[in-house]
N, C-alpha and C positions, 0 to 999 in steps of 0.2 A: 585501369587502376591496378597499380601493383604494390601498395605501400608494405613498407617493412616497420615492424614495434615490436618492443620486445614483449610486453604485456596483451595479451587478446582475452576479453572478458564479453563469452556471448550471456544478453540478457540481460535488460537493462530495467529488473523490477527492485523490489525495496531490497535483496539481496547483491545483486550487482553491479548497483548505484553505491552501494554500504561500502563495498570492494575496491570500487572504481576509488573512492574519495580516500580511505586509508592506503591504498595503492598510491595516489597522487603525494601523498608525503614524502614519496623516494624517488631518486632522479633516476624517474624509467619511464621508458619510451610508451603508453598505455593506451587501448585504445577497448569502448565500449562499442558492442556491436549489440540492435538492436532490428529485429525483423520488423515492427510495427513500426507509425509514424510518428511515437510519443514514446519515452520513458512510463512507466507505471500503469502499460494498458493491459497487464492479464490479471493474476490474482490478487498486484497489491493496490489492483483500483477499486476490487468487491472483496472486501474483508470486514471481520469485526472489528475493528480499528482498535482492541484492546490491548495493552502491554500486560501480561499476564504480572502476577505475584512470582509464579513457579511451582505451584505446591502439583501438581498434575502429575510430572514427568516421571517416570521411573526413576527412581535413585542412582546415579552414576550414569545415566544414559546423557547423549550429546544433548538433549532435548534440553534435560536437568540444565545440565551446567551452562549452556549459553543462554538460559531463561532467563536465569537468576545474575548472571552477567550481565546482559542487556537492558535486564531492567535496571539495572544503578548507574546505567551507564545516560540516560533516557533526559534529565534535565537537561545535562551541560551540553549536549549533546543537541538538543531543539532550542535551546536558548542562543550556540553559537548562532545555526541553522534560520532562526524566526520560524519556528515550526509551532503548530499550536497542541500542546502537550498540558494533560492536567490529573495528579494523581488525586484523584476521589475514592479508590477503593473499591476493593469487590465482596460479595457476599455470596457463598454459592447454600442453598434455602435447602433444607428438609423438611418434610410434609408429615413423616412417622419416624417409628424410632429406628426403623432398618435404615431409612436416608441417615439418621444422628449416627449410625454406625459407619454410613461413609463416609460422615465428615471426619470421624474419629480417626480413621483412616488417609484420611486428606491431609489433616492435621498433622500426624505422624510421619508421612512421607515429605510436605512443607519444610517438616524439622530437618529431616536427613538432607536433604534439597539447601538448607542455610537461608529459608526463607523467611524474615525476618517480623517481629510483631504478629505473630497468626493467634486468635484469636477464638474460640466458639464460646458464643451468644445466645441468650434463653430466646425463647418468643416473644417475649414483651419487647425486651430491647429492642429486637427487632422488628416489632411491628409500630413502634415508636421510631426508629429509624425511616424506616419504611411503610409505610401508611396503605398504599396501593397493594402490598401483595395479600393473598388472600389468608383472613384470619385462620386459615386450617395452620400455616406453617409456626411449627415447635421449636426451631432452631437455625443457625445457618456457622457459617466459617467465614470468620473475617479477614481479609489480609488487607491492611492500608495500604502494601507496595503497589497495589494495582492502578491501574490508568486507561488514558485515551487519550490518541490520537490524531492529528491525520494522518494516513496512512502516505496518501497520495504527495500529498504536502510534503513528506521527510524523503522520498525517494527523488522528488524532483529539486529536493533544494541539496539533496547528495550529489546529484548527478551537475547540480549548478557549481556546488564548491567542489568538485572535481575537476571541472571544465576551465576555472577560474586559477584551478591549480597542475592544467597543462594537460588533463584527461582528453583524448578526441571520443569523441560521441559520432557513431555513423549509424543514422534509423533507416528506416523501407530496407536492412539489408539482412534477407534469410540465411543462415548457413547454408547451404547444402551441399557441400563437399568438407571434409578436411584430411588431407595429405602426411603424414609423416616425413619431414626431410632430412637431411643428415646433423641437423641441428634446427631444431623446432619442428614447426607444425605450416603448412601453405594452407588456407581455408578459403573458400569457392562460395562469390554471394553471384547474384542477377548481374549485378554492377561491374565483376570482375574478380581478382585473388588480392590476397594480402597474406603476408605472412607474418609467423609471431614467435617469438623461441619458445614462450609457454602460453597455453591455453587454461582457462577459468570456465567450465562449462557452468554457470547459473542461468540454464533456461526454462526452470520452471515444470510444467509439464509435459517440455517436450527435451527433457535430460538425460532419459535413455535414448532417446534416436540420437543425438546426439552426440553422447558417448559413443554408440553406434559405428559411426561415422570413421571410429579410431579403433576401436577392439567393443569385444563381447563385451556387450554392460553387463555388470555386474551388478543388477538393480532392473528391473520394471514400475514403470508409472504406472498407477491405476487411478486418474481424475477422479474427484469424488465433487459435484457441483453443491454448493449451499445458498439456498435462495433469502431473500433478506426483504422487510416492509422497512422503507424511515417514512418517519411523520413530522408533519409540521411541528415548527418550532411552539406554537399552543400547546405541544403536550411534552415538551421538553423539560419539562421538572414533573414527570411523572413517577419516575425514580430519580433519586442523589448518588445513588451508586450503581455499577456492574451488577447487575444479578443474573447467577447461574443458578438453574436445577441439579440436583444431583447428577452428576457424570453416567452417560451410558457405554455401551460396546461400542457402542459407534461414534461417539465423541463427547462433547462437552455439554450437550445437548443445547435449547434452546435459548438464547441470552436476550434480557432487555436492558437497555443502556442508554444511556445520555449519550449524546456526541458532543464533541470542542465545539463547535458550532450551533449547540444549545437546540437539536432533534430528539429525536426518541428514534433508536434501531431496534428491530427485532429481529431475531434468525440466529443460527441459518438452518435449515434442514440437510439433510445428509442424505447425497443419493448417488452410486457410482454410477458412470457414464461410459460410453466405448469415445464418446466424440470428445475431441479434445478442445474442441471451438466452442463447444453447447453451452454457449450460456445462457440460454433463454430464459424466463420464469414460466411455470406452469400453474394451473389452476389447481392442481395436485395439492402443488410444495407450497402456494399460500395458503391455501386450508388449511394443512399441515400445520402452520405456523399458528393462525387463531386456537385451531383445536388443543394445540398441544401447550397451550397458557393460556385456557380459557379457565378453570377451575386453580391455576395459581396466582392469578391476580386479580383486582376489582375494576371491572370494565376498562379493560385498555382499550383507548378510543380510536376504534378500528375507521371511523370516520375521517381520520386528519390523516391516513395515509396521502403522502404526495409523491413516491415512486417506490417501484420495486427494481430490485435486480438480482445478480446471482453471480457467481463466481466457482472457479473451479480450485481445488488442494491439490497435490502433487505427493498422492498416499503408495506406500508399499507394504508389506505383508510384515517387516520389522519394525513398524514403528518408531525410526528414528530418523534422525541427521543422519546424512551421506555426504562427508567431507572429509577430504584427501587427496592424494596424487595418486591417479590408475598405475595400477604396477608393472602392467604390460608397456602401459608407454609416458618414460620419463618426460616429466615435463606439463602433461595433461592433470589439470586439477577435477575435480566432482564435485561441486557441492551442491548439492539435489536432497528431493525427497524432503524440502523445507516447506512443509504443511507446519500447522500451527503447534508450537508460539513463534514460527519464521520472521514474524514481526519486532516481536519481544526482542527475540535473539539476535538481527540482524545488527546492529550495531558491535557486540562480539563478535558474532561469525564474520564480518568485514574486517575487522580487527588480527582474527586466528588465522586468516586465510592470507592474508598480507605476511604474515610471520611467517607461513607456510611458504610463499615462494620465495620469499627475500633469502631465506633460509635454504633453500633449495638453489637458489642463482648461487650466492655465495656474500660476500661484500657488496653491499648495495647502500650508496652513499645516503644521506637524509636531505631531502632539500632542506635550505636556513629560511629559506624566502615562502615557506608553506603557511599559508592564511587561513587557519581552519574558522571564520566569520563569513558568509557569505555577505554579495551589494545588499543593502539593506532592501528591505520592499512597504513600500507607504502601503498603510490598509487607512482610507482617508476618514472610514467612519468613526475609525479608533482617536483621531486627533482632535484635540481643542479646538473652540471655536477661533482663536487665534493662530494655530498652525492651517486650519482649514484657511483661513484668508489670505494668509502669505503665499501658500503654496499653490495655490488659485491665482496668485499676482505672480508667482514665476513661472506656471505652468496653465492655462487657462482648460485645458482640455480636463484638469482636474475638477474644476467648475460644474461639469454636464456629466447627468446621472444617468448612468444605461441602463441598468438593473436596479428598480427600484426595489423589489423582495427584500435587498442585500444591501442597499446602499452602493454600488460598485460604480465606480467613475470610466468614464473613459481615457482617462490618466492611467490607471492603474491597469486597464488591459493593453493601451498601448506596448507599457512597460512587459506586461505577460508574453508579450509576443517576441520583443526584441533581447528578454533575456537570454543569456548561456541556455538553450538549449530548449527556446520560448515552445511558445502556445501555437502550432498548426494547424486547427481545428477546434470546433465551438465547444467540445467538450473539455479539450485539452485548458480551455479558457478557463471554462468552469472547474476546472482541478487547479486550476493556477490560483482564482481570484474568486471564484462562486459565484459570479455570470453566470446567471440561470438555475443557481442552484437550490432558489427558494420555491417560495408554496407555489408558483405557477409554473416553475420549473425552464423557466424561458420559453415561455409563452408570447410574452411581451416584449423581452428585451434582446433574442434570439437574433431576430434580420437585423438588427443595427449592429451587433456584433458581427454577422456574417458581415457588413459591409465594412467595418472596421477590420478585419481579418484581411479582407480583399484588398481595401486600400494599402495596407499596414505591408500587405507580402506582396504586393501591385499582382496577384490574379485575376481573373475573372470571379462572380461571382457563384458561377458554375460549376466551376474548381473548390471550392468550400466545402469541406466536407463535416461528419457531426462527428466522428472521432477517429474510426481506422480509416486505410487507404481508401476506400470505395464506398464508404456510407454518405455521397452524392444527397443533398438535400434541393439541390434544384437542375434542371434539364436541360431549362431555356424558357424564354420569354411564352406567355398565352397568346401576348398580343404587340404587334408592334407598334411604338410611340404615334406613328399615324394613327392608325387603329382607334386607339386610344382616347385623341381628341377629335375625334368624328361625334 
C-alpha cells in the first residue's frame, strides 16, 4: 500500500471524526487513520457524556471559547446526525457557604465565558428541583445550556457523514513512523506507507509520541483514568439534571447524571496513570465513588449498578487546548491535550481546524454536492404500531427481537454492521444500537449477535471479538457435533 491524500487525520475519536466530517465539505483528498478496530474506542467511548454550559474554563483560554461554541452548536448538529442529544441542565450544589462562594465565582467567570442564562438558586428551589440530593445543600449554579449525550453515537455518525461525503476511514492501522518529504509527510502503519501533504495529529493520548515522530513535542501527556458506576434504567429519574459538586484541583469532581438512554452515571474519579492502555476499574476508584456522594445524596441505589468502566483524559500541566500547526514542520497540525469539555467543544474544534488547513493549503474549492444529514437509522422501538408492520412486511428480520433489555431487532444490527464504517465487534454493536447494553448487559442476547456478526462478515465464529483486535471471546468447540449426540 502506498496511497497518496492530501488530508491525513490520525485518530478517529469524537475529535477526528468532528475533523474528518467538516474536512469532507471541501474537495480534498482525506483520509482517517485509526489504530483500533472501531472509530470511538479510547476516551470518547468512557466519558461523562456531558455538553458542558462553559462557565469552568479560564476566561480567554481555548477551553473557554470552544466550550461555549460547541455547545450552540449541539442541536443542529445531532438533529442533522440522529444523534440522541437532550439539554436538561446542570446544577453544580454547595454544601456551605465557602462552596456559595465558588459558585459565586463560577458565576462570574460563566459571564466573562458569554455563558448564557446562569443562574444561583436558594436551597429550597433546589431541593424541590431535586428531591434525592441531601437536605445539607444551601444552594447550587444553574446553567440550562447544559446537556447529554451520546458520546459514542456523535463520533460514529461523524465518521459515517464523512465517509458518505468521500472521507476514507482505514482502522487496525498504528502510525509508527512519519517521514518529512519535500512536500508533506510519508507515514508508516503495519499494513504499509501512505502519504499526505498535511497531517492532523488527534490521537488522544498518545499525541506526544506522535508529534514525536516529526519534531520535539512541544507538550507531554499525562493520562489521568476516571472510573464511572451506570445503573439501570429503575433509577434513571433519580436526578432531572447534571449535578456537580463544587470543583476541586483536580477537576470537576464527582457527577451524577441521567443519560439519553434514561441510566443513572456516576463518576469519575481522578487518578494519573503511567499506562496509557489502563483502563481497568479498581476496587479503590469505586469506593471512591460511593464515599465521595455518600453524604450528598439520599441513598443512591448502589444496588442497580449494571456496569462499571473507566477511561483515560489526555491532561498537561497547562491546562488547555493544543491546537495549531507545529512550527518546525509546515504542514503538521496538533490538536491534543483535549481532556474535558473535548466533548463539548468538538464540534468547533472540527470546525477551527478545517479553517486552519484549508487556510494553510490556500484556495480550497467547497464541495456543492456535501450532505451534512446522514442514511437515516430505524430505532424500531421508537415507531408506531403501524410503521412496525409495514417495516416488518418489507424487512422481516425487523420482526425477530435479539436484545430484549432494549428492544433491539435484528434489522437494525444487520444495518450496524453494513453501515459506512459498521459494527466489527459485539461491542461496537452495542455502541451502534445498545445490543447488550441493558440490565443484563448481553447476557442473553450476546451469542446470537456473535452469530449475526459472523454470518453478516461470513467469519468464523471464533474470529468475533468483544471490542479491540484480540478480545477473542471463543477458542473453539468443547465438543465435537459427534460428541454431542452420543
Amino acid at each position: 500500500m502506498n496511497d497518496s491524500y492530501d488530508i491525513a487525520i490520525i485518530g478517529a475519536g469524537i475529535i477526528g471524526t468532528a475533523i474528518a466530517r467538516e474536512l469532507s465539505r471541501y474537495q480534498l483528498n482525506t483520509v482517517l487513520i485509526e489504530k483500533e478496530n472501531d472509530v470511538a474506542n479510547g476516551t470518547t467511548k468512557a466519558n461523562s457524556a456531558i455538553v458542558h454550559a462553559g462557565y469552568d474554563a479560564a476566561p480567554g483560554s481555548l477551553k473557554a471559547r470552544f466550550n461555549v461554541m460547541g455547545n450552540r452548536m449541539y442541536e443542529a448538529l445531532c438533529q442533522d446526525l440522529q444523534v440522541p442529544f437532550q439539554r436538561v441542565g446542570s446544577l453544580v450544589v454547595a454544601y456551605d457557604e465557602t462552596e456559595m462562594k465558588t459558585l459565586e465565582g463560577l458565576y462570574q467567570r460563566g459571564n466573562a465565558n458569554g455563558v448564557p442564562q446562569l443562574t444561583i438558586i436558594d436551597g429550597k428551589t433546589l431541593l424541590a428541583w431535586e428531591p434525592h440530593l441531601s437536605p445539607r445543600a444551601v444552594g447550587a449554579l444553574h446553567a440550562p445550556t447544559a446537556g447529554i449525550v451520546g458520546p459514542w453515537e456523535l463520533a460514529i455518525a461523524l465518521a459515517e457523514n464523512a465517509v458518505e461525503n468521500g472521507v476514507h476511514v482505514l482502522l487496525q492501522r498504528p502510525v509508527t513512523d512519519i517521514k518529512k518529504l519535500n512536500k508533506g509527510y510519508l507515514l508508516t502503519t503495519p499494513e504499509g506507507t501512505l502519504s499526505a501533504r498535511m497531517v492532523i495529529n488527534a490521537a488522544g493520548v498518545e499525541a506526544d509520541r506522535v508529534c514525536a515522530m516529526v519534531a520535539a513535542p512541544p507538550f507531554t501527556i499525562t493520562p489521568s483514568r476516571g472510573e464511572y458506576q451506570l445503573f439501570d434504567k429503575a433509577a434513571g429519574n433519580y436526578v432531572n439534571r447534571v449535578i456537580f459538586q463544587c470543583p476541586t484541583p483536580q477537576g470537576k469532581n464527582v457527577v451524577v447524571l441521567p443519560t439519553v438512554h434514561g441510566n443513572l452515571l456516576v463518576g469519575p474519579t481522578a487518578a494519573f496513570v503511567d499506562d496509557r492502555t489502563g483502563v481497568e476499574t479498581t476496587g479503590e476508584g469505586l469506593a471512591e465513588l460511593e464515599e465521595r456522594t455518600r453524604d450528598r445524596f439520599v441513598k443512591l441505589p448502589w444496588h442497580q449498578v449494571i456496569t462499571s468502566f473507566s477511561g483515560l483524559r489526555a491532561k498537561t500541566p497547562a491546562n488547555d487546548f493544543i491546537i495549531g500547526e507545529l512550527s518546525q514542520a509546515p504542514g503538521f497540525f496538533n490538536v491534543a491535550a483535549i481532556d474535558s469539555p473535548g466533548l463539548t467543544a468538538a464540534p468547533a474544534i472540527g470546525e477551527y481546524v478545517a479553517t486552519l488547513v484549508t487556510k494553510s493549503w490556500g484556495t480550497v474549492p467547497v464541495r456543492e454536492d456535501f450532505q451534512p444529514k446522514r442514511r437515516a437509522v430505524v430505532h424500531f422501538d421508537q415507531l408506531s404500531t403501524e410503521e412496525k408492520a409495514d417495516l416488518v412486511r418489507q424487512a422481516p428480520s425487523y420482526g425477530r427481537i435479539i436484545c430484549r433489555c432494549e428492544t433491539i431487532t435484528e434489522g437494525e444490527i444487520v444495518d450496524a454492521i453494513h453501515r459506512p464504517v459498521g459494527a466489527v465487534s459485539l461491542d461496537g454493536v452495542k455502541r451502534r444500537v445498545r445490543a447488550g447494553g441493558g440490565r443484563c448487559q448481553g447476557g442473553f442476547c450476546g451469542p446470537r449477535v456473535m452469530e449475526i456478526i459472523a454470518r453478516e462478515k461470513k467469519i468464523p465464529l471464533t474470529a468475533v471479538v468483544k471490542d479491540g483486535p484480540e478480545s477473542w471471546i471463543l477458542s473453539g468447540q468443547t465438543k465435537s457435533r459427534k460428541e454431542e449426540g452420543r
